[in-house]
Each structure stands twice: as C-alpha cells, then as structure tokens.
N, C-alpha and C positions, 0 to 999 in steps of 0.2 A: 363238245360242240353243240352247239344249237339246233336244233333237231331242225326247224323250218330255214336254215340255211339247204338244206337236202332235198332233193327227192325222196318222194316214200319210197320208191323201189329200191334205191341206196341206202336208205335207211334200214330195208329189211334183209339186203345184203350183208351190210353192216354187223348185223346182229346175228346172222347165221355164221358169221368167221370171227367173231367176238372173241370163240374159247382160243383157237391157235393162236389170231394175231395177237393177244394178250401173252401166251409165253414168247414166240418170236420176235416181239416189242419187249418183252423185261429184260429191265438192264443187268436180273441175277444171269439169265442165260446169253445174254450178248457177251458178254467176260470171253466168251469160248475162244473168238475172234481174235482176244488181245493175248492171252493165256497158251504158250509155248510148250505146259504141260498141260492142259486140258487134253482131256480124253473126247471125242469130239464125237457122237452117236445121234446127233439129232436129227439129220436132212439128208437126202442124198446127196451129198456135193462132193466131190473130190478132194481130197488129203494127200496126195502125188501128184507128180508132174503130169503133163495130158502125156496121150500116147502119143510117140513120135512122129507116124505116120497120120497122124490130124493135124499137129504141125505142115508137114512136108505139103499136104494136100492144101492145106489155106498157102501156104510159100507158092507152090506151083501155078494155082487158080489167080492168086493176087496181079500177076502181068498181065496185061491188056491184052488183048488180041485183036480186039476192033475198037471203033469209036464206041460203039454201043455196047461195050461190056459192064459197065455203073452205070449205063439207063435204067429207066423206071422196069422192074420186072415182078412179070406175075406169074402163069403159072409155066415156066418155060420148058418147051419140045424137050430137049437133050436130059432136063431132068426129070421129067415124067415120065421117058421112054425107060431111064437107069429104073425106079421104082416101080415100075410096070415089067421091066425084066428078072428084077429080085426076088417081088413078091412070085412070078411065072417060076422061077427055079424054087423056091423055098417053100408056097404052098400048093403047085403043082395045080397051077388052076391058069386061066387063058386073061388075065387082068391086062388091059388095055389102057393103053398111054391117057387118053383124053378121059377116062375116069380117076385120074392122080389127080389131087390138089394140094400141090407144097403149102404149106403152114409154117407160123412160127409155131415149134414144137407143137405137143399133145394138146396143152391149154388153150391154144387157141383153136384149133381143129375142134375140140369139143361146144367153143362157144361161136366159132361159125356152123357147123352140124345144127345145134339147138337155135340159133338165128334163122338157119334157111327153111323150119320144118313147123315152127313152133308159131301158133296163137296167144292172143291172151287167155288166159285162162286154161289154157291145154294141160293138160295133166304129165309129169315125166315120173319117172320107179327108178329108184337108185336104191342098192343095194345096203347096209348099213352092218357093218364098219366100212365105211367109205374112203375113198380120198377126201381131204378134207374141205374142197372147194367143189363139190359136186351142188351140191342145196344151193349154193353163193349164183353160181352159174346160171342154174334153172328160171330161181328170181330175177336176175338180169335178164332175161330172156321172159320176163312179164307171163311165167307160166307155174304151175303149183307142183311143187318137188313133196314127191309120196315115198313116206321111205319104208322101207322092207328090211326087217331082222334078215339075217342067216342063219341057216338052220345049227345044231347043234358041234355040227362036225366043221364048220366052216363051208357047209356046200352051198348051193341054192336052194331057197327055199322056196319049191313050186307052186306046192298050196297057197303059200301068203302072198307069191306074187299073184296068182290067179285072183286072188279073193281082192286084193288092190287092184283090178282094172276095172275101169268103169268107162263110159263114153267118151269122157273129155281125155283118155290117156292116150298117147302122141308116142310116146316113146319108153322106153327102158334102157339104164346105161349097165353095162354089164363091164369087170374090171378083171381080167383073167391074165394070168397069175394075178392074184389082188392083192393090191397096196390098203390095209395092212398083212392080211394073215396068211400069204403068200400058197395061198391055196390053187392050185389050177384046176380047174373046175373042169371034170369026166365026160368025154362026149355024149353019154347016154343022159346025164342032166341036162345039157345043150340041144339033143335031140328032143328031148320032150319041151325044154323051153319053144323049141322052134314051133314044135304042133302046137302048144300052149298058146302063141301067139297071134298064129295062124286060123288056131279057132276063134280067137279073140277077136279080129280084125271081122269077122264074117257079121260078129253082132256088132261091133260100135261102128260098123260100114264103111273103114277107111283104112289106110296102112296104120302099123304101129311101128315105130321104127327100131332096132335096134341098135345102138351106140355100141359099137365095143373100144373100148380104150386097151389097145393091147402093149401098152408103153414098155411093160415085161416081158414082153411074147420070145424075145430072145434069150432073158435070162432066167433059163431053167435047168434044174439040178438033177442028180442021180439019171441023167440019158432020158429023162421022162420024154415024151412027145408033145407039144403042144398043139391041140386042136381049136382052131377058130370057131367063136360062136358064129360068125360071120356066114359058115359052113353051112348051118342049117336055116336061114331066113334069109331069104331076099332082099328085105326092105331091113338093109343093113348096113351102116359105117365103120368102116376101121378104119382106129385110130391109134395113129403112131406115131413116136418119139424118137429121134437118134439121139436125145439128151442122156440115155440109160445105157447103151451101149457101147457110149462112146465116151461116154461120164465128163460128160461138156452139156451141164445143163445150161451154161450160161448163154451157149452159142444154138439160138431157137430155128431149130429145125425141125418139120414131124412133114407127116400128110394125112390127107384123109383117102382110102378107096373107098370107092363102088363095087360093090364085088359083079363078076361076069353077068348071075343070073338076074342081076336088076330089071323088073319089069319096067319098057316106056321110060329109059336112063336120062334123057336129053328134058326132059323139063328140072328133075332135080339135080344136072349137072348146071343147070342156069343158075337155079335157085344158091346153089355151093359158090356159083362165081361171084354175083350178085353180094352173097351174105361175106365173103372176101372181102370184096369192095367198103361196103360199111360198116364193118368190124375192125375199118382204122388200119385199110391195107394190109391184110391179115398174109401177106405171101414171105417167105424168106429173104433174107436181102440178095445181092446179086452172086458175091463171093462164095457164098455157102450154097448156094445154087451150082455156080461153076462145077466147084469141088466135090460136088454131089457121087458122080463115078466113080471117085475113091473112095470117100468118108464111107459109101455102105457097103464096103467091102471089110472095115475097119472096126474091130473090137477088143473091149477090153478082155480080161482072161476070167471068162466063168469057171474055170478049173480053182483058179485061183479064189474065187469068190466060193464059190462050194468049201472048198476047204476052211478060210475064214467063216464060214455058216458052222461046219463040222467043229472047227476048234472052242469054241464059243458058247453053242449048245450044250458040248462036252464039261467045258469047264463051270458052266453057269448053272445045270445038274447037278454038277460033284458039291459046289456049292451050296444046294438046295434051294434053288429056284426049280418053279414049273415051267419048263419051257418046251413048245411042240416043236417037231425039224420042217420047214418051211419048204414047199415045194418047187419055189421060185421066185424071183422078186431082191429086193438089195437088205430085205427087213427080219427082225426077229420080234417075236411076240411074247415075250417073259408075264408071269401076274406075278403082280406087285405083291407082297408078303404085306401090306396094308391095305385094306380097301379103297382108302383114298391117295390112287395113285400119284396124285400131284403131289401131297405133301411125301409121298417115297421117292419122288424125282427130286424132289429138292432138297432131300438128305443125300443122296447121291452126289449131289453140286457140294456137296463137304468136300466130297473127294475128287474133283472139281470132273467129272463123271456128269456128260451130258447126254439125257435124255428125252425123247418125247410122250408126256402122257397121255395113256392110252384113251382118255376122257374127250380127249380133243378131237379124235377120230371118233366118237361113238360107240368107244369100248371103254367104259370105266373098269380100275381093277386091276388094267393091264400098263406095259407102258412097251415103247416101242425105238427098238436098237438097229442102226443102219452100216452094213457090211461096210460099207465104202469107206470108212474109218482105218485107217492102216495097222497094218501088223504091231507093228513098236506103243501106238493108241492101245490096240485088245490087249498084247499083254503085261501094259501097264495099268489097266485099267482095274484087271483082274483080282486084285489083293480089295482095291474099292467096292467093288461088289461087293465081295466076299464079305468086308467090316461091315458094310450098311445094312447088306442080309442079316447078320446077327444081332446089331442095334435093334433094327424091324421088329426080328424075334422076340425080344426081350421086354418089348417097349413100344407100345400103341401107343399110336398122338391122341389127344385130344381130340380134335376131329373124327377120325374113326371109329373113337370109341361112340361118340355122339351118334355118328352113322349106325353100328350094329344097333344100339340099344334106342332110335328113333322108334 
C-alpha cells in the first residue's frame, strides 16, 4: 500500500505489528482453520465447546425485562456494583462501584487507560517479551514506547527500568502472570517497583502511572497466590479480561479499576469516561453487561489446565526440548533447537503442528505453545515434535547457519 494513503502514526503502528501480522496473515498458518488434524497451539482461542453455564447466562440475560434493556449502555450501576464486589471478595481491598469501567475486554481498557493519561510525546516502559500489541498501542496513543529487557530469570528488571525513566515517562505497563513466560512476578519485586516509582514521580514532578494488565491474574498453577502490582502504587490501573477465564475471547468484555488508594480519583474517573467515549464507545454491549452477575462467577477448569501444562512440559523434556514450568498464563515457552525460530515453526507445520514464534514477541530463539489446544490436539501432536526435534538436531537450515557464523 502506498504509504501517503496513511497517516504516519498508522504507518508506524503498522510496522511495530509487521512481524505477528505477517504469520497470522500466511496462508502456510491459516491451513490450521481448514485442517481437522492440525494440532492447533498458536493463540488462545478455544478448541471445545464454551462452558455451559456462559451459555445459560447469555440464554437467561437475552429476554427483556424493560424497554431499555438494548438501549445505548455504558458503564452500567448493577455491573460495576458485581465487579466492585468480586474484586471486594478476591483482593480483599474496599474497591468501589463508580471506580469500575466495563470495557470491551483487556485491549480496549489498555487503550482507553493510555488515551485518558497520555501526551504527545509522553514517554510509556513496557516490559520486553511482551504481548505483542503493547509498542502498536502506545504509538496510537501519539506517545514513545520504551522497552525494557527482563532480567535473566524472567523477573523484572529494576535497574533497567530505573535507568529508562526520564521526564517525559507517563507510565509503565506491567503484565503479571506475563504473556509470554508465564512468570508471576514476587511481591518483593513489586514492592520495590512501587518505591521505584514513587521516587521517580518526586523528580519528573507528576504521577507515573502504572498499567497492570492482569488478563491472567486468575490463571495460576501449583496454589501460587497472585499479588497485584496494583497493591503497591496508587497511581494505578487494573486491567482485566473475562476473555481468559471464561475462554470466550471473542465475546469482549474486561474492565478497568481504580484501585481504593487513588489520590483526587474523580478528575481521572472523567478522564477514563471521556477516553470511553472516543475510543469508539469503548463500553460492552448490553447482553454481556446483563449477564455480568453470572459470567464472573464462571470458569473454566485451571486444574485441568495445570495438568495439560504438566503433561506437555513432561513430554517435550523427555523429548529433548528446553522448556521452563510456567507459573501461570495459557502459554509454554520451549527454545527452539534452531536459532531461527521461524524457520523451526515452519518445519513443525510438516506436522501440520502450529505454533507461534517466539521472534514475534521479542524473544527470538524460542517459540511459543497455547494450553487451550485440547487433549486429543497434545497427544497427537506429540510424535510431531518428537520427528522435527530430531530433523532440528541433525540438520541446521541455512539460515541459521548464516546467523551463528554472521
């Protein structure tokens, strides 16, 4: 396309989602779609029927009750009161109704967050291996995405973040459990993030905000507890999905909170409604609002996902793959037995074995497998691995080889 058909800011959006939309656009991985034996590991999407009771609650919600039930709706009383009582029971903190802002899911919450807070120019810190539409985001938001390695173990890395703030920095998104390396990040890192921040705000003379996208905050393994960054800074959004829970990403619902301690909440509770408003009526539609009192009570079986994580790890070891056990999240993080992970994705598509490479997210190397794939998917996929691991072994591409010895 013709670049002056565009805006630059689309342009440079454009070109920061270049590497994903490139394999979710090839026609070698759209096959997956048609293909009745593909092994399906690229996205979170569901591979089973929805759960029944997300059924029953859209059934239920769907009759009328008044005229006004499919009127225009935004951020409505009965389901900010249910989300403000959730979050009251689950994080044991005094969260208040008129601090909820239903969303269509995580994606949009992040990009009304970053509308209602954000300059030109303004500086945002995202973590790096990211979700892959964090940089995409920021640019849309006419503001400069600064990215920060993780440290060695998968944690945060405080120094780099520290040493990346500078005046113009507005915010930090922070991804816990994080999509990809399913790390949950330890409150004592959170706590010092928090002083980190704190001290920060005192020289660039204005809040910094923190974004937490907690789209995983419910799916976590081995009994772990999950602590909110949310917990230690004030000047802070959580951000939430029922897309992961309820494993109905298609059906966009999330919200954002305020958390309790927000300093002077009512100018940036405008700011969030405001940035609603022109971000393309950014609120849930009406039915999924209704239904709100069921649906979060409703989840899918983390027992069952653990163990799908355990099976998988187990066999992909015996194999001889590197692969770490994942503290939470729908995802596994295997290294590719080639350095150029794409072209090992794409010898796996022999065995029509879909996966996402880890390049795309900002971890070359590695490549990346999604629990949500079904039982009869993993252990049929599993012989696939197996062959492509030993081709791997035997037999560097071309490519690679050109990598090591560049």
């Amino acid at each position: 396309m013709d670049d002056h058909l565009l805006s630059r800011k689309i342009s440079r959006v454009a070109w920061s989602v270049n590497s994903v939309m490139s394999v979710l656009n090839n026609p070698d991985f759209e096959k997956r779609n048609q293909d009745l034996e593909a092994c399906d590991f690229m996205l979170g999407n569901p591979h089973e029927m929805p759960l029944s009771g997300f059924v029953e609650a859209l059934q239920k919600s769907v009759v009328p009750h008044n005229k006004d039930w499919y009127a225009y709706k935004m951020n409505e009383p009965d389901a900010r009161q249910t989300v403000a009582d959730s979050l009251q029971s689950w994080r044991e903190l005094p969260y208040r109704a008129e601090d909820i802002f239903l969303t269509t899911g995580a994606f949009s919450a992040l990009n009304v967050a970053l509308n209602a807070i954000l300059d030109p120019e303004d500086e945002v810190i995202y973590i790096s291996p990211p979700w892959f539409f964090y940089e995409a985001m920021i640019l849309a938001a006419n503001a400069i995405p600064v990215r920060v390695k993780m440290a060695a173990n998968f944690d945060l890395d405080l120094g780099a973040i520290d040493a990346a703030i500078t005046p113009r920095t507005r915010a930090i998104i922070v991804n816990s459990p994080n999509n990809p390396t399913g790390k949950i990040y330890p409150a004592q890192t959170l706590r010092s993030l928090g002083l980190l921040l704190e001290a920060a705000q005192k020289i660039t003379g204005r809040p910094i905000f923190l974004l937490s996208d907690e789209s995983y905050s419910k799916i976590v393994f081995d009994n772990r507890r999950f602590i909110s960054p949310t917990v230690f800074h004030p000047y802070s959004f959580l951000i939430y999905t029922y897309g992961k829970t309820l494993l109905t990403p298609g059906q966009r619902l999330g919200f954002i909170a305020l958390p309790p301690e927000l300093p002077d909440p009512q100018p940036v509770r405008d700011s969030l409604f405001l940035s609603q408003m022109v971000s393309g009526y950014a609120f849930p539609n009406a039915l999924l609002q209704h239904a709100l009192p069921d649906l979060d009570k409703l989840s899918i079986s983390i027992r069952h996902l653990e163990e799908k994580r355990d099976h998988m790890v187990r066999a992909l070891r015996d194999i001889g793959y590197q692969v770490h056990h994942p503290e939470g999240t729908f995802y596994l993080l295997p290294k590719s037995p080639w350095i150029d992970d794409m072209a090992f994705v794409r010898l796996l598509l022999e065995y029509k074995i879909y996966c996402l490479p880890g390049s795309v997210c900002e971890l070359p190397g590695y490549f990346r497998i999604s629990l949500t794939a079904n039982d009869a998917m993993i252990d049929r996929s599993l012989s696939g691995f197996a062959k492509a691991f030993e081709r791997a072994r035997k037999h560097q591409p071309l490519r690679t080889r050109e990598v090591v010895h560049s």
